[in-house]
Legacy VTK file of the C-alpha trace (Angstrom):
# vtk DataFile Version 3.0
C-alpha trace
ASCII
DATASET POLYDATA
POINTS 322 float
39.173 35.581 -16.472
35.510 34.884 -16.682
35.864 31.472 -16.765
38.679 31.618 -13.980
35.888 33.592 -11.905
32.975 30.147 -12.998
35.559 27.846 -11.529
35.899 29.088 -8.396
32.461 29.641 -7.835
32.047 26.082 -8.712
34.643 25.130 -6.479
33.225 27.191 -3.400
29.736 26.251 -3.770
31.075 22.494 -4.083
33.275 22.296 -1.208
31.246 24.692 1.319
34.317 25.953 2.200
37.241 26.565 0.245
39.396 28.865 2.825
41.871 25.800 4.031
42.484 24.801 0.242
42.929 28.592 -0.733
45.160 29.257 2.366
47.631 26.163 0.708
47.141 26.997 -2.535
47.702 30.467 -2.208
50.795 29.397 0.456
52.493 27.136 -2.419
52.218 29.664 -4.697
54.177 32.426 -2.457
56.518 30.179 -1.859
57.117 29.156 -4.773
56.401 32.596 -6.857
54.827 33.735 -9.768
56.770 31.365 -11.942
55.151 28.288 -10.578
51.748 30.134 -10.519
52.216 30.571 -14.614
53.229 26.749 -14.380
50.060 25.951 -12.872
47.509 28.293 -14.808
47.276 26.102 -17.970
46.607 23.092 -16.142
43.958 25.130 -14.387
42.720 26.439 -17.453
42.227 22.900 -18.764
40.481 21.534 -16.058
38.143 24.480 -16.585
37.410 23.894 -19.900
36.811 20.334 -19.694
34.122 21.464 -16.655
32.770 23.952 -19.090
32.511 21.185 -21.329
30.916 18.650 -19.640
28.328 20.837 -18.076
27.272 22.220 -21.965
27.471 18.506 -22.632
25.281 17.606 -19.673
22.659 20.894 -20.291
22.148 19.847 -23.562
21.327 16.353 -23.093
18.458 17.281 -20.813
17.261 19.829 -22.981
17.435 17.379 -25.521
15.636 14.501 -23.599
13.187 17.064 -22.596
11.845 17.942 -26.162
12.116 14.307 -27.075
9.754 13.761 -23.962
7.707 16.441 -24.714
7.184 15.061 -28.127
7.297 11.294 -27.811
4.086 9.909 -25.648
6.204 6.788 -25.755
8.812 8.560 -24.085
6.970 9.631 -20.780
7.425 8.016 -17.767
4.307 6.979 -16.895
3.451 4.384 -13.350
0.386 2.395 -14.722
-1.874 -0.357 -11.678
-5.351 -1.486 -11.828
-8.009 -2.311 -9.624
-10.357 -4.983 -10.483
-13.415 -6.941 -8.655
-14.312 -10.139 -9.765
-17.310 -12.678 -9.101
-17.260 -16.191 -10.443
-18.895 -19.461 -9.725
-16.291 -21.728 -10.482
-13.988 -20.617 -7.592
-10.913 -23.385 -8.206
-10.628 -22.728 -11.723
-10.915 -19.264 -11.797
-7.506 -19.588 -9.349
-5.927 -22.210 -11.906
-7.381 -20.189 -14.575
-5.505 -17.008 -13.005
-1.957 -18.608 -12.200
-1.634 -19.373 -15.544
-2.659 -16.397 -16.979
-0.055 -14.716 -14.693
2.589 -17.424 -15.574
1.997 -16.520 -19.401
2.072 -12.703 -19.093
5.235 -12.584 -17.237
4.010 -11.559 -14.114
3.989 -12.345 -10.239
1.909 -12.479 -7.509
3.439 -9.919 -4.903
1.018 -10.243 -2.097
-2.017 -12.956 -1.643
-4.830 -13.602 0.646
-7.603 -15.910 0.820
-10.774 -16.662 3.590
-13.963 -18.626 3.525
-14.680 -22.222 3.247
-15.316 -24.552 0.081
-17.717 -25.990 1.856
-20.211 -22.797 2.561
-19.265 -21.517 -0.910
-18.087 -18.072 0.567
-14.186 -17.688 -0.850
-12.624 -15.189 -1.362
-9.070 -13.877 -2.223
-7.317 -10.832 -2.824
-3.929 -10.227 -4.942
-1.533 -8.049 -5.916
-0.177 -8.793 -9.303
2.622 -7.408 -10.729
2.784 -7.595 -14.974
4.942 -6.045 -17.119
4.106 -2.730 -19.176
4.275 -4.530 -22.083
1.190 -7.044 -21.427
-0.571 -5.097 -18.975
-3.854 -4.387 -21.410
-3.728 -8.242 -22.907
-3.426 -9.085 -18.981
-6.471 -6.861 -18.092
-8.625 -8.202 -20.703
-7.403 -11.847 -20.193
-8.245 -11.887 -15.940
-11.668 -10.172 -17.350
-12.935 -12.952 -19.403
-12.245 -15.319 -17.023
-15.380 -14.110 -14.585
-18.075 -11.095 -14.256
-15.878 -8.001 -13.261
-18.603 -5.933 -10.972
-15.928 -3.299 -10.703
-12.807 -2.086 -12.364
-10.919 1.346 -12.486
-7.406 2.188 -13.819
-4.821 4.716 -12.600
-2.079 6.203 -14.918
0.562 8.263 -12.705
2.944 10.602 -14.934
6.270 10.640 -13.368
8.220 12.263 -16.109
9.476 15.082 -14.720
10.286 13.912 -11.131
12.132 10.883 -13.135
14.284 13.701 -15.259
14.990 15.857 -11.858
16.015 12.597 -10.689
17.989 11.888 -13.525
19.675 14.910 -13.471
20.405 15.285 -9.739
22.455 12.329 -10.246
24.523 13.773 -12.988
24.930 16.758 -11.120
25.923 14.694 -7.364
28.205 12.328 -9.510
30.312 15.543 -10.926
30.285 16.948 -7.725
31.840 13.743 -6.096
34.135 13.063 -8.936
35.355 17.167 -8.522
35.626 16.458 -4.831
37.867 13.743 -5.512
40.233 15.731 -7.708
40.113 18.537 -5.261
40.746 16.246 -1.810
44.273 15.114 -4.093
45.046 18.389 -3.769
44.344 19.076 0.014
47.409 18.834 2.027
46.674 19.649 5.425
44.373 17.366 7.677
41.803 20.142 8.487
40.851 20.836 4.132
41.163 16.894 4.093
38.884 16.185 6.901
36.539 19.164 5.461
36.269 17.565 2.063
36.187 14.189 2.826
33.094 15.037 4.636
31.139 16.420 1.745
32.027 13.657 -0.165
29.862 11.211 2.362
27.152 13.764 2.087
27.577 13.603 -1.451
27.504 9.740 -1.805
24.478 9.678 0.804
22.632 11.582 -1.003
23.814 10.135 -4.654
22.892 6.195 -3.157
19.345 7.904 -1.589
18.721 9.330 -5.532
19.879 6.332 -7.342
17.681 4.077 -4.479
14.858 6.017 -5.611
15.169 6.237 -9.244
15.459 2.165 -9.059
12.327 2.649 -7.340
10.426 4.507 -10.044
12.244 1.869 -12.919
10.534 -0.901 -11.095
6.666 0.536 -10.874
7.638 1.824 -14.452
8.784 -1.220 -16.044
6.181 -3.819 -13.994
2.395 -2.289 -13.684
0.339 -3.184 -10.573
-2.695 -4.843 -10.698
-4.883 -5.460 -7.695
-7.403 -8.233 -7.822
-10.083 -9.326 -5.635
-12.144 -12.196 -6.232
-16.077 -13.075 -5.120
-17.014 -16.916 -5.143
-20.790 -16.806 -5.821
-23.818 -18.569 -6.707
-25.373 -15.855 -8.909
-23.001 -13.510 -10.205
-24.295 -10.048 -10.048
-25.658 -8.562 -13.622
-25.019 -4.892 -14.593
-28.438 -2.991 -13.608
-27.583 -1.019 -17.335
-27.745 -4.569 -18.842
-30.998 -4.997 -17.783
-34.943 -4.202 -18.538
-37.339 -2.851 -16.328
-38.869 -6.486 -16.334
-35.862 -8.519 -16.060
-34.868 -5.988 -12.807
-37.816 -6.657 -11.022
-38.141 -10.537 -11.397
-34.979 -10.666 -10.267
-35.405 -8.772 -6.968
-38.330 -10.574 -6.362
-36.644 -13.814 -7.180
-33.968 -12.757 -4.435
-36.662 -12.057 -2.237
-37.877 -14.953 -1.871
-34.560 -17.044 -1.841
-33.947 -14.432 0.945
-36.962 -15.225 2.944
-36.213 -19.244 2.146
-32.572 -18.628 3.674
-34.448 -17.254 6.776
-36.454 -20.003 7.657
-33.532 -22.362 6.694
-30.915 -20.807 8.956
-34.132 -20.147 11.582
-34.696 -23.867 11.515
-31.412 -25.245 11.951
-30.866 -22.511 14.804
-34.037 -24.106 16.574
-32.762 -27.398 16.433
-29.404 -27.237 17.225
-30.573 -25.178 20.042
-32.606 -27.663 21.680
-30.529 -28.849 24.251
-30.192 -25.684 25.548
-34.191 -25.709 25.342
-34.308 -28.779 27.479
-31.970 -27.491 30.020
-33.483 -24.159 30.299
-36.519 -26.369 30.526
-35.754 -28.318 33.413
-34.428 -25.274 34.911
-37.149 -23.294 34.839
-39.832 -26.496 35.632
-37.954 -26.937 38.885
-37.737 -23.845 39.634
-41.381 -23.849 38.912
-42.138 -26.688 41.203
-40.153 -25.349 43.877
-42.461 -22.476 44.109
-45.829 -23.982 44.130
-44.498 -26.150 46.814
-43.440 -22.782 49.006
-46.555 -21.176 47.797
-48.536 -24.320 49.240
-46.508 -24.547 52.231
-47.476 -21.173 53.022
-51.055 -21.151 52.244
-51.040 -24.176 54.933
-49.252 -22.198 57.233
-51.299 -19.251 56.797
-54.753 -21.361 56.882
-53.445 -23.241 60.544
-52.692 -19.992 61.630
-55.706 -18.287 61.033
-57.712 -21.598 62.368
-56.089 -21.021 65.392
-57.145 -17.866 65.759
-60.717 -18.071 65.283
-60.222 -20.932 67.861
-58.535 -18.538 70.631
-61.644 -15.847 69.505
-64.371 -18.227 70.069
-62.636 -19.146 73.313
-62.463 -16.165 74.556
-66.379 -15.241 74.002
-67.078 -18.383 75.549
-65.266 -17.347 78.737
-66.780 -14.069 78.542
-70.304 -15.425 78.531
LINES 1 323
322 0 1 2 3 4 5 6 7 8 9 10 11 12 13 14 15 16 17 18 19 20 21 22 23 24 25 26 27 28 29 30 31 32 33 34 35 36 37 38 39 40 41 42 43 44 45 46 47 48 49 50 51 52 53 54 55 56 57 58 59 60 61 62 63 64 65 66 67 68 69 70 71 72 73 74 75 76 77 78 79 80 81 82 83 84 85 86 87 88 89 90 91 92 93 94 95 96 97 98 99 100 101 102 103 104 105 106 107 108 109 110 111 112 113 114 115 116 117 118 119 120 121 122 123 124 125 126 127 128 129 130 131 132 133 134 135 136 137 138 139 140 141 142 143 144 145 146 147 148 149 150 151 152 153 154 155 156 157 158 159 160 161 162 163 164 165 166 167 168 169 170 171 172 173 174 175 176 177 178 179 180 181 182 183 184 185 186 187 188 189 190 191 192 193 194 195 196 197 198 199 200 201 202 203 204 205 206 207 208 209 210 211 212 213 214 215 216 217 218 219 220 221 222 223 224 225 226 227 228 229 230 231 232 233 234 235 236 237 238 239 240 241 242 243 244 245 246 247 248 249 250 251 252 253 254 255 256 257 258 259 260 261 262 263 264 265 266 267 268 269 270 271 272 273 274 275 276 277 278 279 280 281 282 283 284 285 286 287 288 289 290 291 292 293 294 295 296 297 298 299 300 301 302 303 304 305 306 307 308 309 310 311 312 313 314 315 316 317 318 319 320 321
């Protein structure tokens, strides 16, 4: 009876609704009396016990895969990537360097960018390399000997118990679909048809949605991320730790002075290739130069005729006077 109780619980919970299946059920079975309801109760009965079974079966297996996890490092589910920065001086075969490094660890390069000229000796290029779990350290320490690493920091996500919640949602959506199944066989009216057949599309949505992202979590489990960015330099950059109190300051001062030698460099060619626009501003500015000494001329004349004239009319005048 206990059991019978389990299974319809099941069943309810399940289906959302289990009134239109009842009403048949319980229809067929007045019509057909208690004879055929004896008829059906060991089939019932061992379609509950299988259940029963399968759901010990499944309860155990997680519990077992849980201790196993618990106890087993090599067991966790564990989402590994890398960041690394890298200077070198030797930009080209650094990149040859890296591609087959990449080629020999099983790996790919999932995104890649580059910018600067060969020219200036400002490259650079950033990457996204994906490596499987398996080589990940001998990758690491292979892409590090290639140039000075100024910077590098790893991440280790554990995933293990969202991966086994996954897991067993799964378990738990495909029983519930396969149940479904059995029970829309026995639906015979459109209405408990219509009803279950629309739990089993929720079911399967959410099943392909669980499955999607448990392929998700295999991938980023089974293939570590690595993301590289690369410096082309002419000094590569020395670890202060590395270094004595001596050694620091010659070098600052030695970058001092190829600082101040970069200045007048760029200041230089900046001058030059800027005199055209010196000569135009020049003639620009001499004419407009010229222009004004000639108005400022043109009025002193003026002004000097002017005030001839009027010392002329004045003397005039006092000569009249007189």
């Amino acid at each position: 009876m206990k059991r019978r109780n389990l299974f319809m619980g099941l069943c309810l919970a399940v289906c959302l609704t289990l009134s239109g299946c009842s009403a048949a059920t319980e229809s067929m079975m007045m019509d057909n009396g208690y004879a055929d309801m004896e008829e059906m109760a060991p089939g019932i009965m061992m379609e509950e016990a299988m259940m029963d079974k399968a759901a010990v079966s499944m309860n155990s297996s997680v519990q077992t895969e849980s201790g196993a996890v618990e106890n087993d490092l090599a067991s966790r589910k564990l989402i590994r990537n890398a960041n690394l920065n890298v200077e070198t001086k030797t930009y080209d075969e650094f990149v040859s360097a890296l591609d087959g490094q990449i080629a020999s660890h099983g790996g790919y390069v999932q995104n890649g960018e580059t910018s600067g000229s060969a020219e200036r000796g400002n490259r650079w290029a950033s990457y996204t390399i994906r490596v499987p779990e398996n080589r990940y350290t001998a990758f690491l320490s292979a892409v590090s000997a290639l140039g000075t690493v100024t910077y590098r920091s790893e991440n280790v996500q554990d995933v293990t118990m969202e991966y086994t919640d996954v897991e067993a949602r799964i378990r738990a959506l495909e029983t519930e679909h396969d149940t479904l199944l059995s029970i829309l066989e026995k639906c015979d009216k459109l209405e408990d048809v219509i009803t279950v057949q629309s739990r089993v599309t929720e079911v399967q949505y959410e099943l392909d949605s669980y499955k999607s992202r448990m392929r998700r979590y295999d991938d980023l489990i089974a293939y570590c991320t690595v993301y590289l960015s690369v410096d082309e330099v002419e000094k590569v950059t020395v670890p202060v730790d590395e270094q004595t109190v001596g050694e620091r300051i010659a070098e600052d001062l030695a970058e001092n002075c190829e600082d101040i030698v970069e200045d007048a460099e760029d200041f230089a060619v900046w001058f030059v290739s800027s005199l055209p626009y010196f000569g135009i501003w020049a003639v620009i500015l001499g004419g407009g130069a010229l222009i004004a000494v000639m108005l400022w001329k043109r009025s002193a004349r003026k002004l000097a005729e002017r005030t001839k004239q009027r010392t002329a009319e004045a003397e005039n005048d006092t000569q009249k006077e007189d």
